[in-house]
FIVEX-622111 format. One line per 5 residues: number of its first residue (from 1); their letters; for each residue z, x, y of C-alpha. Coordinates in steps of 0.2 Angstrom, whole numbers. Example, Ala and Ser with C-alpha at 12.3 -4.5 7.8 and 13.67 -1.06 7.14 Angstrom:
2
1	AS	39 62 -22 ~ 36 68 -5
//
This chain:
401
1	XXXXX	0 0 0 ~ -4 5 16 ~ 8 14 31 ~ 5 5 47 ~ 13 6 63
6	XXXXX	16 -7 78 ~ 16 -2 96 ~ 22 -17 108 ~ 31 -21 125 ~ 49 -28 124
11	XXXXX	44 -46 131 ~ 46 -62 119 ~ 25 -67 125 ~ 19 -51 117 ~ 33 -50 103
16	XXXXX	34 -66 92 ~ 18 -70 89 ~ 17 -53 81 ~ 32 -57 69 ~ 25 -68 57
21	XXXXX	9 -56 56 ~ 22 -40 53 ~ 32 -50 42 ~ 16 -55 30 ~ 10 -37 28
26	XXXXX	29 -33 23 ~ 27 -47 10 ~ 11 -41 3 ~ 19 -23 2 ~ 14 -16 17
31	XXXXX	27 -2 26 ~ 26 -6 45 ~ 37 4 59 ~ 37 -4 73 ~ 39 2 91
36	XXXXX	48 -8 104 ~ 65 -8 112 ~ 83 -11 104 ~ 81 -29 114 ~ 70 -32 99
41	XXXXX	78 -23 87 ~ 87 -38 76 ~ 69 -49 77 ~ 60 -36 69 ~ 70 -30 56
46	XXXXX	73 -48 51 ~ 56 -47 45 ~ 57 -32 34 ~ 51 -19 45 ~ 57 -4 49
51	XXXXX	62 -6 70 ~ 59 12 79 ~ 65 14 98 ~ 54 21 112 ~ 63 35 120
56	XXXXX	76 34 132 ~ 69 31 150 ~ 53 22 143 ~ 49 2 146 ~ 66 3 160
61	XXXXX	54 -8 174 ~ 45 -19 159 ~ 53 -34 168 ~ 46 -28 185 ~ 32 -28 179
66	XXXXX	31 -44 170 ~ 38 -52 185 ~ 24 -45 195 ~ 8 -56 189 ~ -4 -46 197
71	XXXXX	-18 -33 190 ~ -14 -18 200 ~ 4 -17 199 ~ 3 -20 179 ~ -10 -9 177
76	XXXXX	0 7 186 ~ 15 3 176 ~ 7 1 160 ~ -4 19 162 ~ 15 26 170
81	XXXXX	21 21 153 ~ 5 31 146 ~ 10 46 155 ~ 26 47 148 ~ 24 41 130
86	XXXXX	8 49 125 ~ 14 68 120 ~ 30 59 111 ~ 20 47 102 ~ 6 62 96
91	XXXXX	20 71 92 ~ 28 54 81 ~ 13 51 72 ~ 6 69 67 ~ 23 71 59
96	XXXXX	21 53 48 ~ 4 47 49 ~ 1 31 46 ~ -16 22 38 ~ -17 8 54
101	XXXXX	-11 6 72 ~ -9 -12 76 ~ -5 -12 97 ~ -4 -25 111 ~ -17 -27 122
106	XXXXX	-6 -22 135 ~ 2 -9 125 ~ -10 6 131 ~ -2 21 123 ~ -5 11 106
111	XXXXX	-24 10 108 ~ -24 27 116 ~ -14 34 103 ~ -25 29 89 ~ -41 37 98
116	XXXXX	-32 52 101 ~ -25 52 81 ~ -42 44 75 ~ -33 31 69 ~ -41 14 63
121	XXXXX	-33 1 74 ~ -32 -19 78 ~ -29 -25 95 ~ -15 -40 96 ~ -19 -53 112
126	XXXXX	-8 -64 114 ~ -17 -69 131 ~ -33 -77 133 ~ -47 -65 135 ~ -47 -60 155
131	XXXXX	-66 -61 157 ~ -67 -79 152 ~ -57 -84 166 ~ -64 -78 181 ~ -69 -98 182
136	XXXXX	-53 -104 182 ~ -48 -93 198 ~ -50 -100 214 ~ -53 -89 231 ~ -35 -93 237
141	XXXXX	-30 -85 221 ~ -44 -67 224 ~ -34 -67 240 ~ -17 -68 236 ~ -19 -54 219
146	XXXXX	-29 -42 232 ~ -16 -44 245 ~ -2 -38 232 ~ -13 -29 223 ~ -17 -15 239
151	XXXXX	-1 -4 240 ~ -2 0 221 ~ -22 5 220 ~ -18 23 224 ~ -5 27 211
156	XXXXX	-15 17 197 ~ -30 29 201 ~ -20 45 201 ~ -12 42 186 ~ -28 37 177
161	XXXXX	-35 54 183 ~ -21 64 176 ~ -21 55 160 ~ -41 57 161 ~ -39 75 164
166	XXXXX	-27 81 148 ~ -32 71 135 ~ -53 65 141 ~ -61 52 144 ~ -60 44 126
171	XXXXX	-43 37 130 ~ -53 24 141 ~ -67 17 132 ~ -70 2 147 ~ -66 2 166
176	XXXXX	-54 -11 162 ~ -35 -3 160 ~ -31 -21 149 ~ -33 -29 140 ~ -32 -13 127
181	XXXXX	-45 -17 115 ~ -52 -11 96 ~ -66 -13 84 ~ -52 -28 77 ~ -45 -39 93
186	XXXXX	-34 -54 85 ~ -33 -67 99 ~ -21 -79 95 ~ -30 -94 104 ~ -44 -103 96
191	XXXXX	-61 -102 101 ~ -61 -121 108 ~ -45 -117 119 ~ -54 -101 127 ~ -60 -104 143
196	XXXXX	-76 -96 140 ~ -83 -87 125 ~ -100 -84 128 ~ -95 -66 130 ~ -86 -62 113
201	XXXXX	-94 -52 101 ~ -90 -49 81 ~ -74 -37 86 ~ -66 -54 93 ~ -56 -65 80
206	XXXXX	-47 -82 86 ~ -35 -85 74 ~ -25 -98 82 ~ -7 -95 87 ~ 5 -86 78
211	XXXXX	19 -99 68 ~ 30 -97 55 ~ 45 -105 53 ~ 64 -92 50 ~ 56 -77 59
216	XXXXX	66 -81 74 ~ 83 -81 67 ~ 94 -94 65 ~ 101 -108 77 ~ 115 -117 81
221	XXXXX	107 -131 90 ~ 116 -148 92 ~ 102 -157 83 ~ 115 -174 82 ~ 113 -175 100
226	XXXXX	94 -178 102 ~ 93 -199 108 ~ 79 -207 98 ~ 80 -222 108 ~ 69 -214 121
231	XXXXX	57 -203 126 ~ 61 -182 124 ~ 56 -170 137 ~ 58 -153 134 ~ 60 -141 148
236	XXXXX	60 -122 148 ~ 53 -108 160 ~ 52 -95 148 ~ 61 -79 147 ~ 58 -70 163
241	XXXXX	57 -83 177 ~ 73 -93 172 ~ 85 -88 186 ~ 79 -103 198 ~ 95 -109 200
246	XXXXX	90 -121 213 ~ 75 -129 203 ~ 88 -133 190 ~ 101 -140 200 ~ 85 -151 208
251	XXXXX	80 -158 192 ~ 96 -164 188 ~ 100 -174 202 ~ 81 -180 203 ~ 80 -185 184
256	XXXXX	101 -193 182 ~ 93 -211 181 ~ 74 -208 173 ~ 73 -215 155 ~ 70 -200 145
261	XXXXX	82 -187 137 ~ 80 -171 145 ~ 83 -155 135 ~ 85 -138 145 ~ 81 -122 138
266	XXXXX	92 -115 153 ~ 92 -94 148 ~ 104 -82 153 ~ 102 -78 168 ~ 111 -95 173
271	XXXXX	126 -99 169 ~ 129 -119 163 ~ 144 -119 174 ~ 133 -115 191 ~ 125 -134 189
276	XXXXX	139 -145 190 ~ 139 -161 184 ~ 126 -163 168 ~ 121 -180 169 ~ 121 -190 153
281	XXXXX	104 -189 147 ~ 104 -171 150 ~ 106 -160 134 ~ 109 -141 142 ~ 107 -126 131
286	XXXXX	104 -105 135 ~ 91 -105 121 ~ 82 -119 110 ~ 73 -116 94 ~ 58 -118 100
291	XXXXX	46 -122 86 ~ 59 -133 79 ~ 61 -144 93 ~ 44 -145 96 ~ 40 -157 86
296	XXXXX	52 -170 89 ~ 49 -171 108 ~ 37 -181 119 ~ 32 -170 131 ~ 35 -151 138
301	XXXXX	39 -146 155 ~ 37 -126 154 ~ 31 -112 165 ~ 13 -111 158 ~ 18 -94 146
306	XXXXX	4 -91 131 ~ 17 -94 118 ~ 26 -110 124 ~ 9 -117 128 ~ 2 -113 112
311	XXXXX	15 -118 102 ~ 16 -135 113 ~ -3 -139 107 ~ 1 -133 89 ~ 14 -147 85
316	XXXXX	2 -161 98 ~ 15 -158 115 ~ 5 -163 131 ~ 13 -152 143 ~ 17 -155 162
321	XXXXX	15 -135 170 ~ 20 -126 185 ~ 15 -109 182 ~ 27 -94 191 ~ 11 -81 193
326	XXXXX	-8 -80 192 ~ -8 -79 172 ~ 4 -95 170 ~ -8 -102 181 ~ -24 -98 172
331	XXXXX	-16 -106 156 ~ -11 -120 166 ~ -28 -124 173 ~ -37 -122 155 ~ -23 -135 148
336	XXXXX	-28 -147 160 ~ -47 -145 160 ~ -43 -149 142 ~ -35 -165 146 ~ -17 -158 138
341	XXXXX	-6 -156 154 ~ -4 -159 172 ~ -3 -144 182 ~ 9 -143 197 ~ 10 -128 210
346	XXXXX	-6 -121 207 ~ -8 -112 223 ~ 2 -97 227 ~ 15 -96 232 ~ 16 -100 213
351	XXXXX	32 -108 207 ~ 34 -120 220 ~ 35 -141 217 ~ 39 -157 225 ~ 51 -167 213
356	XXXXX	43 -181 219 ~ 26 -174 210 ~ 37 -167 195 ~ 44 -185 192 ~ 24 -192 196
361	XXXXX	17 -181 182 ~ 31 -185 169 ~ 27 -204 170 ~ 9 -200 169 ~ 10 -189 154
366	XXXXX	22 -202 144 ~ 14 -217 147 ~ -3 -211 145 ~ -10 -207 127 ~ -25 -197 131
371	XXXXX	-15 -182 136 ~ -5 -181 115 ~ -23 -185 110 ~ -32 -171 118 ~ -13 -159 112
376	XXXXX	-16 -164 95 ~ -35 -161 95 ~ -32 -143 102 ~ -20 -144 90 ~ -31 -146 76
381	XXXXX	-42 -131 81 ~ -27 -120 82 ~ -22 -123 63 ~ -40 -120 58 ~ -43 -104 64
386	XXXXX	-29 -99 51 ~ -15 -93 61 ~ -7 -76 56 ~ -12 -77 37 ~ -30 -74 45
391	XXXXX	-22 -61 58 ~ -16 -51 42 ~ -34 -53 31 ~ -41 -44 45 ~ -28 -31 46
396	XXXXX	-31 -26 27 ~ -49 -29 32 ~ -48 -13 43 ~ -39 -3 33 ~ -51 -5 18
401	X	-66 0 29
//
């Protein structure tokens, strides 16, 4: 059986829908090492790998960067991160060298790494690919990501002319710094739900989200108290953008009254204490299991990240969105184009919405069924492109070649 090693980003977007992949090579008697950061750390040993850390000082402004939404400032972080994890990494993998690189798309090191080792590798994108969705971004949006895209040019263009400069020119086979790309790229949309695919060529496989049930780790959810007398609305904002203490506090007093049980994902970063008063029909938590509750809600209020929005159209959720940066958005916009979801706040400032339209959309999306119809459809297309069993058939694939 083969050696193969994982190179990731310590964000939940880019990590879980790689665990059910990493956890079906492990069953079919794979050895994987995988890369990532001690946040990480009990996840991926839960699925039989082995968990290795990136060295001290590496991935410290990840949630910078993810915060930041724009290309330029992910871009100078991600060939930063390059700079300093490329000599460790040659280093790691001349002393055990593996059979296949599996990497991130916006892992950088891990494709560069595997041109530099001559490596096969497979490309993971957990995003939609970015040149089908130049028409899903609007003027307003070009202006705002130049605007904060300008003081970082500089820096990303040094650093990929000292990176250019000690280990060539192979270690950027495109103009584009991401997404990181191979000869294998799993995308774990399907083709249906990408906004444009005229451009993808054989290297591109839509296997359809990433699901599978236990990889997450266990849950002590108060499942007793869900209402099934009335309509379920799910809210989370992710992992990173779950601080907007205000938002919540908002949505509590705007929703007290509305006939529907709401059930908050609230995070960590604030605490349950800082609301007040929960009203009722409010069922508060810091973390859900999210593919668990999926299914027996009626509709989700999220942030517009990959993951939730995929997994939302897996189990037939029509979504309400109101995307916190230009990405968000993008998923957002394609949601709704698909007649899935209502997208709020889609001009920057992004993150921004009236109650008023919050409560307006939430009506809509109950009481109309067009919007579960269309979930469910994109649904369908999701489980047919054969989620992460298909993601591993490539993988063994590749290392066969």
């Amino acid at each position: 059986m083969a050696e193969i090693v994982v190179f990731n980003v310590p964000g939940s977007g880019h990590v879980n829908p790689t665990l059910p992949v990493v956890a079906e090579l492990v069953a079919r008697g794979h050895a994987v090492r995988y890369f990532n950061t001690a946040r990480f750390q009990a996840a991926i040993e839960r699925t039989g790998a082995a968990f290795r850390s990136y060295p001290n000082g590496a991935m410290m402004e990840v949630a910078f960067m993810q915060r930041a939404g724009n290309l330029a400032t992910i871009s100078s972080f991600l060939l930063q991160e390059s700079e300093r994890l490329l000599p460790w990494l040659c280093t790691e993998l001349a002393k055990e060298r593996p059979d296949l690189v599996l990497f991130d798309a916006i892992a950088l090191w891990g494709m560069q790494v595997a041109r530099l080792q001559q490596l096969p590798s497979v490309a993971s994108i957990g995003l939609f690919i970015f040149e089908g969705t130049k028409g899903l971004i609007g003027w307003r949006d070009t202006v705002h990501q130049m605007r904060q895209a300008l003081p970082h040019i500089p820096a990303l263009l040094r650093s990929r002319r000292r990176l250019t400069r000690r280990y060539g020119a192979k270690i950027f086979p495109s103009q584009a710094i991401f997404p990181a790309v191979s000869d294998c790229n799993l995308v774990y949309t399907s083709r249906e739900f990408q906004p444009d695919s005229s451009f993808v060529n054989e290297h591109f496989h839509f296997v359809g989200p990433s699901i599978a049930h236990g990889v997450r780790g266990d849950s002590d959810f108060p499942w007793h108290e869900l209402d099934g007398s009335r309509p379920r609305v799910y809210l989370s904002l992710g992992t990173i953008y779950n601080d907007n203490l205000t938002f919540y506090r908002q949505v509590l007093e705007t929703f007290a009254d509305y006939p529907a049980q709401f059930i908050v994902a609230l995070g960590r970063q604030v605490q349950i204490e800082a609301l007040g008063a929960i009203p009722a029909n409010f069922l508060i938590q810091p973390t859900v299991p999210q593919l668990e509750l999926l299914p027996k809600v009626d509709l989700f209020i999220s942030h517009g990240g990959m993951n939730s929005v995929n997994e939302a159209l897996y189990f037939g959720v029509p979504l309400v969105i109101v995307p916190q940066q230009i990405e968000q958005m993008l998923n957002g916009r394609q949601s709704a184009r698909k007649g899935a979801a209502i997208l709020l706040g889609a001009r920057p400032p992004y993150g921004q919405v009236a109650m008023a339209d919050l409560c307006a959309a939430i009506t809509t999306v109950l009481h109309e069924p067009a919007f579960g119809q269309a979930a469910t459809r994109l649904g369908d297309s999701f489980r047919a492109a054969g989620g992460y069993r298909r993601a591993v058939q490539l993988i063994e694939q590749t290392l066969h070649r």
